[in-house]
mmCIF file of the N, C-alpha and C atoms, coordinates in Angstrom:
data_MODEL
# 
_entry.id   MODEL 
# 
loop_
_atom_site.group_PDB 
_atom_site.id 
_atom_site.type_symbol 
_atom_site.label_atom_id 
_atom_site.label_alt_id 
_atom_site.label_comp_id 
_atom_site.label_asym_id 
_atom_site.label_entity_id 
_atom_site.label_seq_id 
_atom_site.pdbx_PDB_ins_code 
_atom_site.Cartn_x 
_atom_site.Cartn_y 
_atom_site.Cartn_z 
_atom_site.occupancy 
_atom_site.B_iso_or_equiv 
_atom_site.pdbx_formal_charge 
_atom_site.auth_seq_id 
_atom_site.auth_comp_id 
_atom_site.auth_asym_id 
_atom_site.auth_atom_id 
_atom_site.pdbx_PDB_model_num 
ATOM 1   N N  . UNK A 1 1  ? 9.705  -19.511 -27.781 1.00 0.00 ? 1  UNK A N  1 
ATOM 2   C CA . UNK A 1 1  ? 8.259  -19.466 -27.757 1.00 0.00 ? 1  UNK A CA 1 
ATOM 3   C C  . UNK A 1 1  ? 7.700  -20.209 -26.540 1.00 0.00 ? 1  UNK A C  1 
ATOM 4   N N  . UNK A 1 2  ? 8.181  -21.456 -26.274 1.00 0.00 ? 2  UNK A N  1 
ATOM 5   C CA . UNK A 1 2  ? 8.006  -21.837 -25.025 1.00 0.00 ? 2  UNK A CA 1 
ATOM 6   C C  . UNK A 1 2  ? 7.894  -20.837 -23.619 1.00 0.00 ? 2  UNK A C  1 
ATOM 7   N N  . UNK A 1 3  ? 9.051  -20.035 -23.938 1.00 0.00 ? 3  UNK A N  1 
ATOM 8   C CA . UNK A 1 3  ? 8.666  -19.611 -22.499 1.00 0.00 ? 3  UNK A CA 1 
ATOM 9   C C  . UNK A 1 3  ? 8.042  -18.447 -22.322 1.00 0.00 ? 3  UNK A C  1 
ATOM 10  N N  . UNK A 1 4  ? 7.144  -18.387 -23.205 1.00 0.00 ? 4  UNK A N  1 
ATOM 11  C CA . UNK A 1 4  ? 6.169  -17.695 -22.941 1.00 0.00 ? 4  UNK A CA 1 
ATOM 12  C C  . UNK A 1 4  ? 5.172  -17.945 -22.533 1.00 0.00 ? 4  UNK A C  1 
ATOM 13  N N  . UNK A 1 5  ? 4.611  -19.157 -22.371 1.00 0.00 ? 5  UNK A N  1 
ATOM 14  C CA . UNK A 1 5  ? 3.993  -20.566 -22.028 1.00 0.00 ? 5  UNK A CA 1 
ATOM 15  C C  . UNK A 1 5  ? 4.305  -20.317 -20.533 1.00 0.00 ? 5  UNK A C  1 
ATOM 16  N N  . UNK A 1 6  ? 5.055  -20.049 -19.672 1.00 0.00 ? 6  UNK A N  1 
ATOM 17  C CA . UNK A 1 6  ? 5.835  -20.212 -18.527 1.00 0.00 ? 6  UNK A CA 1 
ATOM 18  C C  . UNK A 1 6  ? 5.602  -18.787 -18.360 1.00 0.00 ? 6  UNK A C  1 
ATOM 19  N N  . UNK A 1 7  ? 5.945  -17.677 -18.649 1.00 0.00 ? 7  UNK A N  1 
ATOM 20  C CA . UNK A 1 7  ? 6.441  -16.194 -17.928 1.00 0.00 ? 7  UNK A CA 1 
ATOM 21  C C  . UNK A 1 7  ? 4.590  -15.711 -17.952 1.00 0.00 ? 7  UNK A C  1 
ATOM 22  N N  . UNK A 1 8  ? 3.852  -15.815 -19.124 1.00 0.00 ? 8  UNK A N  1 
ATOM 23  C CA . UNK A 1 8  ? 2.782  -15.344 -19.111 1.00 0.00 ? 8  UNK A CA 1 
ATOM 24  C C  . UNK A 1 8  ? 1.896  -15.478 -17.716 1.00 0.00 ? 8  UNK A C  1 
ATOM 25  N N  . UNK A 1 9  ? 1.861  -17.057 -17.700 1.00 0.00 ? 9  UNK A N  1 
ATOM 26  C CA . UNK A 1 9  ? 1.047  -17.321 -15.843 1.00 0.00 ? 9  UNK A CA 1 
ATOM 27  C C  . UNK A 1 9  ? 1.337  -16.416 -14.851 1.00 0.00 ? 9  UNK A C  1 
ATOM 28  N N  . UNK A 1 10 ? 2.830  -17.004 -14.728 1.00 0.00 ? 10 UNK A N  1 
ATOM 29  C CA . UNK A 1 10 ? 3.757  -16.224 -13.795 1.00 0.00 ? 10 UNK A CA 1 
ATOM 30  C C  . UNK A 1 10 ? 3.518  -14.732 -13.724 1.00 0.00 ? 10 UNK A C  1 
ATOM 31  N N  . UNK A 1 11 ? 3.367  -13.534 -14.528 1.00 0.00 ? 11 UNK A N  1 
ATOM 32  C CA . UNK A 1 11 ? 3.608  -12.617 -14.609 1.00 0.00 ? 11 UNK A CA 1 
ATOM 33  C C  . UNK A 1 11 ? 2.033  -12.060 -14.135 1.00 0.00 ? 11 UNK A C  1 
ATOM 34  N N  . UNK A 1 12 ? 0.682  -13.142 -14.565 1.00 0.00 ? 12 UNK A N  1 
ATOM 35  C CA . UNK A 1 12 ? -0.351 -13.225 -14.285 1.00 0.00 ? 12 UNK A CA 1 
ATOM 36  C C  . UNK A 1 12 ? -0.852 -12.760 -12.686 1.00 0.00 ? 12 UNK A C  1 
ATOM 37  N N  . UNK A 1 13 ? -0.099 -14.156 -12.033 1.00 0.00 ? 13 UNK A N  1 
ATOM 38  C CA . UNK A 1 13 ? 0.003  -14.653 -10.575 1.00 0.00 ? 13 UNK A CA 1 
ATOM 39  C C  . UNK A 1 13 ? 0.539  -13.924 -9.990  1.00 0.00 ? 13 UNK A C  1 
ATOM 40  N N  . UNK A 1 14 ? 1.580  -12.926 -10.048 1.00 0.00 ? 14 UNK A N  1 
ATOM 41  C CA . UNK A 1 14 ? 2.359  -11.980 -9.595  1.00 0.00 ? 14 UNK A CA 1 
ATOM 42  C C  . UNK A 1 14 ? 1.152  -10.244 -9.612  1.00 0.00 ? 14 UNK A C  1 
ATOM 43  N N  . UNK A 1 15 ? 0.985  -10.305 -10.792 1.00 0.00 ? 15 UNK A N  1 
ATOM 44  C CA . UNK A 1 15 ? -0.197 -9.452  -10.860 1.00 0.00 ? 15 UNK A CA 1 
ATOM 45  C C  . UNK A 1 15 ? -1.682 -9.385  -9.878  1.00 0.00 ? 15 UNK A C  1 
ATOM 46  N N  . UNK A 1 16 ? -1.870 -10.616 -9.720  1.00 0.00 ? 16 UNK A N  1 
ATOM 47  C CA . UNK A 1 16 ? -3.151 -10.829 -9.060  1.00 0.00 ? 16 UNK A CA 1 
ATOM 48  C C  . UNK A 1 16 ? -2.905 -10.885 -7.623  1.00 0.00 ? 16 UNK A C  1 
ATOM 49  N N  . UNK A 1 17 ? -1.492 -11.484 -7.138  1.00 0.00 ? 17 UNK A N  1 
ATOM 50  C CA . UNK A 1 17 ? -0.901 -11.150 -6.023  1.00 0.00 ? 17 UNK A CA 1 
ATOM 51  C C  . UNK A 1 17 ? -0.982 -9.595  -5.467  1.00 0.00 ? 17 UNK A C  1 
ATOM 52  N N  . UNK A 1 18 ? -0.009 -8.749  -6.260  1.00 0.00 ? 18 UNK A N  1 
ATOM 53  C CA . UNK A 1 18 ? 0.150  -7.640  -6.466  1.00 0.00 ? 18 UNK A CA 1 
ATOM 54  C C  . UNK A 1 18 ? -1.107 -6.932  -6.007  1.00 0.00 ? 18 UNK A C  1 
ATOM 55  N N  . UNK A 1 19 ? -2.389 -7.026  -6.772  1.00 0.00 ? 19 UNK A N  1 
ATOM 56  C CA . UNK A 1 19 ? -3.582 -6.334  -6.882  1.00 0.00 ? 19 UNK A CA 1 
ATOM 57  C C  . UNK A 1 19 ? -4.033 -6.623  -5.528  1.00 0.00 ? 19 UNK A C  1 
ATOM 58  N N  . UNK A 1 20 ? -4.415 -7.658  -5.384  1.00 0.00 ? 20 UNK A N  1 
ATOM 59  C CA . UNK A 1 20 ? -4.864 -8.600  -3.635  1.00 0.00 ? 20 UNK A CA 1 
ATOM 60  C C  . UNK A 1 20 ? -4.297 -7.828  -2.198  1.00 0.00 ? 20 UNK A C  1 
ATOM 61  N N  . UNK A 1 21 ? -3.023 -7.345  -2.861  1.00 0.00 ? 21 UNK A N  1 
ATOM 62  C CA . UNK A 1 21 ? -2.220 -6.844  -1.267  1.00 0.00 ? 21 UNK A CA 1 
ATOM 63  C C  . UNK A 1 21 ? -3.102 -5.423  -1.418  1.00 0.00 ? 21 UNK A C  1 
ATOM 64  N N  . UNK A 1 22 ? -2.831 -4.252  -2.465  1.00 0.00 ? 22 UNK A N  1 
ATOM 65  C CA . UNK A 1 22 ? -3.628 -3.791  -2.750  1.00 0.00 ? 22 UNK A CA 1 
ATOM 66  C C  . UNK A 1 22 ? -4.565 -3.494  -2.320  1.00 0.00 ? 22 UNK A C  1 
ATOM 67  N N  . UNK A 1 23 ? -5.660 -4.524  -2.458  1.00 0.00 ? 23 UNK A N  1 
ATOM 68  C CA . UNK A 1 23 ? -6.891 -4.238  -2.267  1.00 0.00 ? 23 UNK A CA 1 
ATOM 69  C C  . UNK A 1 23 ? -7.002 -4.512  -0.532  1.00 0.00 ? 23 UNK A C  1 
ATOM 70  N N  . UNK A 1 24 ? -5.988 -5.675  0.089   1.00 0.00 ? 24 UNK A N  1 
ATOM 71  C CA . UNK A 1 24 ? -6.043 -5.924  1.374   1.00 0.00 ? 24 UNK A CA 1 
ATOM 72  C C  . UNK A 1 24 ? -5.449 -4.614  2.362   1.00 0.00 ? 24 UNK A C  1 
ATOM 73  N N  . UNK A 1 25 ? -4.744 -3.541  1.343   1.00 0.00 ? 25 UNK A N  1 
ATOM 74  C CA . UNK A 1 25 ? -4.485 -2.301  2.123   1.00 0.00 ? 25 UNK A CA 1 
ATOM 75  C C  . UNK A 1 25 ? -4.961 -1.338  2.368   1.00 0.00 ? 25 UNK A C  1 
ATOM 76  N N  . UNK A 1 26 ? -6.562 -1.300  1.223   1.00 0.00 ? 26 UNK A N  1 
ATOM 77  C CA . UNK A 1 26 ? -7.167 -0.214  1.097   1.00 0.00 ? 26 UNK A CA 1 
ATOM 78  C C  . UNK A 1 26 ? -8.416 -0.777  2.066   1.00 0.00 ? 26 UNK A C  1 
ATOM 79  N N  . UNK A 1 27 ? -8.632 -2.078  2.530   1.00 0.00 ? 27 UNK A N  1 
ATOM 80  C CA . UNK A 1 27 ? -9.805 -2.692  3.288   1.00 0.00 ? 27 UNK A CA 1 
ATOM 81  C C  . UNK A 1 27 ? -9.357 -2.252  4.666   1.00 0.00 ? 27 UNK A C  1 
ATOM 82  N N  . UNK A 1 28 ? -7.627 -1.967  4.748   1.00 0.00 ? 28 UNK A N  1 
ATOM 83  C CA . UNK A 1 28 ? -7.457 -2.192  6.558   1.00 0.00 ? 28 UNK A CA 1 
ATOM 84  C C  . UNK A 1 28 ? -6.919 -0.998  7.132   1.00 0.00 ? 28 UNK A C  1 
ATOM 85  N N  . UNK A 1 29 ? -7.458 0.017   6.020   1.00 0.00 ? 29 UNK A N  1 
ATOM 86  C CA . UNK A 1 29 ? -6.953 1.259   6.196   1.00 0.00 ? 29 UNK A CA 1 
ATOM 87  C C  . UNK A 1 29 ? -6.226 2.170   6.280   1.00 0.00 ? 29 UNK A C  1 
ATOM 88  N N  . UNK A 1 30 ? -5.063 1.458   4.950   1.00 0.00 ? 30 UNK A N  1 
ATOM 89  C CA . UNK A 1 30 ? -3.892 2.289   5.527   1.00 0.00 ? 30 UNK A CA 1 
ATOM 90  C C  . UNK A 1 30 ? -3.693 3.415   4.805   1.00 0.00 ? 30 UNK A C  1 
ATOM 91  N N  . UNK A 1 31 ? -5.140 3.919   4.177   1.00 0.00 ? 31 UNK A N  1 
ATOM 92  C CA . UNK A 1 31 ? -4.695 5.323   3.219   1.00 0.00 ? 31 UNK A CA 1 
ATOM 93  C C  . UNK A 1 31 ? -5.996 6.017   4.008   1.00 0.00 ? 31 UNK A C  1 
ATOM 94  N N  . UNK A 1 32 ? -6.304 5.619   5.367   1.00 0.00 ? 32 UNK A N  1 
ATOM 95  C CA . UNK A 1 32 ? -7.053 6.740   5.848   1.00 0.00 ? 32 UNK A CA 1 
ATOM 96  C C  . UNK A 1 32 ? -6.620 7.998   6.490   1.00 0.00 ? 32 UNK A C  1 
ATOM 97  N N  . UNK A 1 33 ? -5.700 7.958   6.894   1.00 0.00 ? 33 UNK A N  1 
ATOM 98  C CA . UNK A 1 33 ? -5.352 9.136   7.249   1.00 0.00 ? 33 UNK A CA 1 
ATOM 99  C C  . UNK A 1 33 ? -3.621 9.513   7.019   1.00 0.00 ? 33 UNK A C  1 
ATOM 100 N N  . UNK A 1 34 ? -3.625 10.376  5.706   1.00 0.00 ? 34 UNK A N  1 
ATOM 101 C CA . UNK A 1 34 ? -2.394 10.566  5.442   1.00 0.00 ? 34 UNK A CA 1 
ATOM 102 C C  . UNK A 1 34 ? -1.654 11.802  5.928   1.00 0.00 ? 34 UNK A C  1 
ATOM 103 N N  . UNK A 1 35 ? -2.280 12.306  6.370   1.00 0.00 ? 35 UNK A N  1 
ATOM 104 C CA . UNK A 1 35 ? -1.924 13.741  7.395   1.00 0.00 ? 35 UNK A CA 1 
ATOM 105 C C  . UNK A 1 35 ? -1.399 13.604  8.309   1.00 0.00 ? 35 UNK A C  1 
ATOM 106 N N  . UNK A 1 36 ? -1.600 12.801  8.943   1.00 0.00 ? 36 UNK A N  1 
ATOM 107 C CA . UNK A 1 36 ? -1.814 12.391  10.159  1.00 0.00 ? 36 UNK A CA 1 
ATOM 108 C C  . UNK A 1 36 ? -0.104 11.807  10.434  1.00 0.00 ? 36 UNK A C  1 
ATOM 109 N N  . UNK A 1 37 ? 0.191  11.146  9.941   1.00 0.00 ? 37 UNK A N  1 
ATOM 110 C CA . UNK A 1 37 ? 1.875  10.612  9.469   1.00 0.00 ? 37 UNK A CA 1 
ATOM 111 C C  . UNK A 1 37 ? 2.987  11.577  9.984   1.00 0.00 ? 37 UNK A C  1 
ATOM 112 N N  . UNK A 1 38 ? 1.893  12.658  8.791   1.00 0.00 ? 38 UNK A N  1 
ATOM 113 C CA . UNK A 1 38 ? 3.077  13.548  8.813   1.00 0.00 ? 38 UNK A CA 1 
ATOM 114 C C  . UNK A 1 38 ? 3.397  14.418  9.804   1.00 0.00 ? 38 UNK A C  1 
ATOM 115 N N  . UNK A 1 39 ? 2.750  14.584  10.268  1.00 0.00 ? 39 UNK A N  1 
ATOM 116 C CA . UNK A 1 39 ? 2.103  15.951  11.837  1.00 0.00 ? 39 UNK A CA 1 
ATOM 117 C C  . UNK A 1 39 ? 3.273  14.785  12.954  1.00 0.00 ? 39 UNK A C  1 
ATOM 118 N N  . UNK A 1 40 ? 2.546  13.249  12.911  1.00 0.00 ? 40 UNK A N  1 
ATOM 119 C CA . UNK A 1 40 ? 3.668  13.475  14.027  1.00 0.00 ? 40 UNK A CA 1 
ATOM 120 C C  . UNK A 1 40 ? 4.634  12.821  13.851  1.00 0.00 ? 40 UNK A C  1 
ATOM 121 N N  . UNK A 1 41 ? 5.479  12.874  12.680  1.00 0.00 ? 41 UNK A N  1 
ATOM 122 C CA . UNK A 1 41 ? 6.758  13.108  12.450  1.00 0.00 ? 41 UNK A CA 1 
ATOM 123 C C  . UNK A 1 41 ? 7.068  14.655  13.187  1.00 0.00 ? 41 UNK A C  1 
ATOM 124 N N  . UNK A 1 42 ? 6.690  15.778  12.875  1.00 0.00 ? 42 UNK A N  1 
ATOM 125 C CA . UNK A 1 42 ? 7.068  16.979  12.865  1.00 0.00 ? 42 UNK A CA 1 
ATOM 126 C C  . UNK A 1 42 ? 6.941  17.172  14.277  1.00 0.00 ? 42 UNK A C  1 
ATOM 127 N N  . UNK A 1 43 ? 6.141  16.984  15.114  1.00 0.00 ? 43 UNK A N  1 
ATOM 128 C CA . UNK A 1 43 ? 5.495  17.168  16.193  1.00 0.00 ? 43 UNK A CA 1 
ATOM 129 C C  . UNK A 1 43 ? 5.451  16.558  17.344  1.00 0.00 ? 43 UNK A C  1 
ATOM 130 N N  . UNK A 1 44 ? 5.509  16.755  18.660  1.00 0.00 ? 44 UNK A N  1 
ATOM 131 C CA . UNK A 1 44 ? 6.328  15.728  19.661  1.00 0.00 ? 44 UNK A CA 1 
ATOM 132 C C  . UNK A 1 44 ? 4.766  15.343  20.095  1.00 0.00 ? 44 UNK A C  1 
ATOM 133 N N  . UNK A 1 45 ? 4.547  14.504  21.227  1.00 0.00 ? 45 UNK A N  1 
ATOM 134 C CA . UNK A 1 45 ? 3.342  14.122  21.659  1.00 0.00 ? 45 UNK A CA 1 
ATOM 135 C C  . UNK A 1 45 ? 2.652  15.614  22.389  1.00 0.00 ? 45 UNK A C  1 
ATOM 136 N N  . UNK A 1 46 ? 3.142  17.091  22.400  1.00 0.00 ? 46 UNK A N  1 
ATOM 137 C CA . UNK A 1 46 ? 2.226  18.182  23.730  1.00 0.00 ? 46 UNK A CA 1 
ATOM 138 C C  . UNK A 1 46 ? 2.543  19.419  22.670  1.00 0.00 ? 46 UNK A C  1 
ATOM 139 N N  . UNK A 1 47 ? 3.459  19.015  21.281  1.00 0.00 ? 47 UNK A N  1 
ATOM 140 C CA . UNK A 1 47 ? 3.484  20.251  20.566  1.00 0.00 ? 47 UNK A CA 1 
ATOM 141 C C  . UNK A 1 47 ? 2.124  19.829  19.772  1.00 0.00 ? 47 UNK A C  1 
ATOM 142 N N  . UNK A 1 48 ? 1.251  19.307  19.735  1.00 0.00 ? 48 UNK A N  1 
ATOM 143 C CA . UNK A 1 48 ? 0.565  19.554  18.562  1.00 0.00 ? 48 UNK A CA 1 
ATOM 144 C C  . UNK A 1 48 ? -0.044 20.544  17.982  1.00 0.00 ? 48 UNK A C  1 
ATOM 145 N N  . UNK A 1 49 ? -0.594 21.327  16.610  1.00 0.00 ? 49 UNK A N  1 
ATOM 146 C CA . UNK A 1 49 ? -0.895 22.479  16.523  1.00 0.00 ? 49 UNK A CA 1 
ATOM 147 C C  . UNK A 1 49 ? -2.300 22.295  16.610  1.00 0.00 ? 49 UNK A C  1 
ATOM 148 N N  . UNK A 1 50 ? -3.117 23.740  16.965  1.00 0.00 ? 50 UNK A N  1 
ATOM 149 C CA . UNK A 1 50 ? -4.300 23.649  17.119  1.00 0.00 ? 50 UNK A CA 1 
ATOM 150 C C  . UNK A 1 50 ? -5.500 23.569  16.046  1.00 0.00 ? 50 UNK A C  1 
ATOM 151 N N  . UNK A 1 51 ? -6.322 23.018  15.558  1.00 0.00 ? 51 UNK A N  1 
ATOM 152 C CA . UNK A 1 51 ? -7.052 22.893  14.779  1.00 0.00 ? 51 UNK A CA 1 
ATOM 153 C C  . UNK A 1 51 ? -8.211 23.070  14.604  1.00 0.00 ? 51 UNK A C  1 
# 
């Protein structure tokens, strides 16, 4: 029973961590352009397709 006393915080703090990065990834933009990734994987810098 004790260590539930102990894992609960912990599991808390890890959570709120968790959420924070999260939220610090969606502030610095890294789900603005998901297309974009992929094109130039596929695509050299003079193949690009026209749009």
């Amino acid at each position: 029973m004790t260590d539930y006393f102990f894992l609960i915080p912990v599991a808390l703090v890890l959570g709120a961590v968790a959420l924070g990065a999260f939220m610090w990834s969606l502030r610095s933009g890294q789900y603005d352009d998901l297309a974009g990734a992929a094109e130039r994987i596929l695509f050299e810098n003079g193949d690009r397709p026209d749009d």
